[in-house]
N, C-alpha and C positions, 0 to 999 in steps of 0.2 A: 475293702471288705466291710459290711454290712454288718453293723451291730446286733449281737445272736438275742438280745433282749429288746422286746416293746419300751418304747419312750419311758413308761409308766413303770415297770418293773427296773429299766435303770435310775432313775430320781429316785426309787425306795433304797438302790443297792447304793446311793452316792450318800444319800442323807443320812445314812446308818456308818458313815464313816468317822470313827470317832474325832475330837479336837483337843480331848483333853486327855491325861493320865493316861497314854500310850505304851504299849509294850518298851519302846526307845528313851520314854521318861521317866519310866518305872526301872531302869537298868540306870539310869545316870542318877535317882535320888539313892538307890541301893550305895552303887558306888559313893555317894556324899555321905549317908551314912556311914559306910563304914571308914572314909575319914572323918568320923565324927563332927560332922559338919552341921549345923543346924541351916532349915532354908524355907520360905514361901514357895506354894507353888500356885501356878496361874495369877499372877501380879495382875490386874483387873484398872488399877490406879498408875499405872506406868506406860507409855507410848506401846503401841505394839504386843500388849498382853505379855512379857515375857512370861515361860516358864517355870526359870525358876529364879528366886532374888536369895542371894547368901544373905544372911540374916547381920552376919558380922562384919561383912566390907558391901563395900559399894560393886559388889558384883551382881549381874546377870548373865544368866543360859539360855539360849534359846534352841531347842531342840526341831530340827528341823527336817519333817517329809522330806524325803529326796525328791519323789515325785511332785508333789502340792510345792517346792518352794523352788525346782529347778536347781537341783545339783547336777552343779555344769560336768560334765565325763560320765558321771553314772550312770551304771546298767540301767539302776533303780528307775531314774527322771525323765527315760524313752517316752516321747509325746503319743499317745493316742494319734491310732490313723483316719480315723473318723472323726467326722468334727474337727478337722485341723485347725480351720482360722478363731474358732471359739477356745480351745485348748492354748494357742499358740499367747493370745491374747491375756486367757486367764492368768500361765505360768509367770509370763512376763511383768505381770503388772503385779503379781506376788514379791515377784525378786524386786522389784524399783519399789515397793512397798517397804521391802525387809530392808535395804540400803538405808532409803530412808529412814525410818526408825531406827537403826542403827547407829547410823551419823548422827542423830540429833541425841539419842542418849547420851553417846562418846561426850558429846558437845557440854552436856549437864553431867559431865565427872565420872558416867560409871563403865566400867570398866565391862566389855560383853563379849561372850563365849559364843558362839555356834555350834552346835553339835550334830552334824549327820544322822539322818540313820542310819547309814551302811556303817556311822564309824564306830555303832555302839554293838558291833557281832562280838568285838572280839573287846570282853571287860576286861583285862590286864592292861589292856593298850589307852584304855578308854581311861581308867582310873588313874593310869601315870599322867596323862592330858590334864585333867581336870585337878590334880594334887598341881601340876605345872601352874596352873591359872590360878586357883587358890592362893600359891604362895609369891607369887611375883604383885 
């Protein structure tokens, strides 16, 4: 199937997608706040941009597109049928990107969170998680 948009009208609808302060990271600082948690967000000075940095421990969150980071099972991270081998490529080289950063944080002490977007629908579930990481 044939993309219903000109080249030109899609690069406007891709680059208007946001990177920062997302509906999924504005649900997870909520949640930090009301465990009174103090936090950074978008770390700039850290491998990988995290998130968000707790202020208090050596923790990060990274809140992550289901689609842009390939959440393996998700409805959400169904590839694009257009464009396969450009999409197939991009998703992939996100995730060996996110491992990467990952692993080498881990490696320098700090302790890191993942967070879905599918996992943040449901804020009770979301805020038990995140109290869980907090306190271990």
């Amino acid at each position: 199937m044939a993309d219903k948009f000109c080249p030109e009208k899609r690069s406007q609808i891709m680059a208007n997608i946001k990177g920062r302060n997302t509906a999924p990271e504005r649900l997870v600082k909520s949640c930090l706040r009301r465990l009174k948690r103090k936090y950074r967000s978008n770390v700039q000075t850290l491998e990988g941009k995290p998130d968000i940095l707790l202020v208090e421990q050596k923790k990060l969150i990274f809140v992550h597109g289901c689609f842009w980071h390939g959440h393996n099972g998700c409805q959400r991270a169904t590839r694009p049928k257009t464009n396969r081998e450009f999409w197939e490529k991009k998703i992939t080289g996100n995730i060996e990107r996110d491992k990467r950063c990952i692993r080498s944080l881990r490696q320098d002490g700090w302790s890191v969170l993942v967070v879905w977007q599918c996992q943040t629908k449901d804020i009770n579930l979301l805020q038990k998680r995140l109290s869980r990481f907090i306190m271990r």
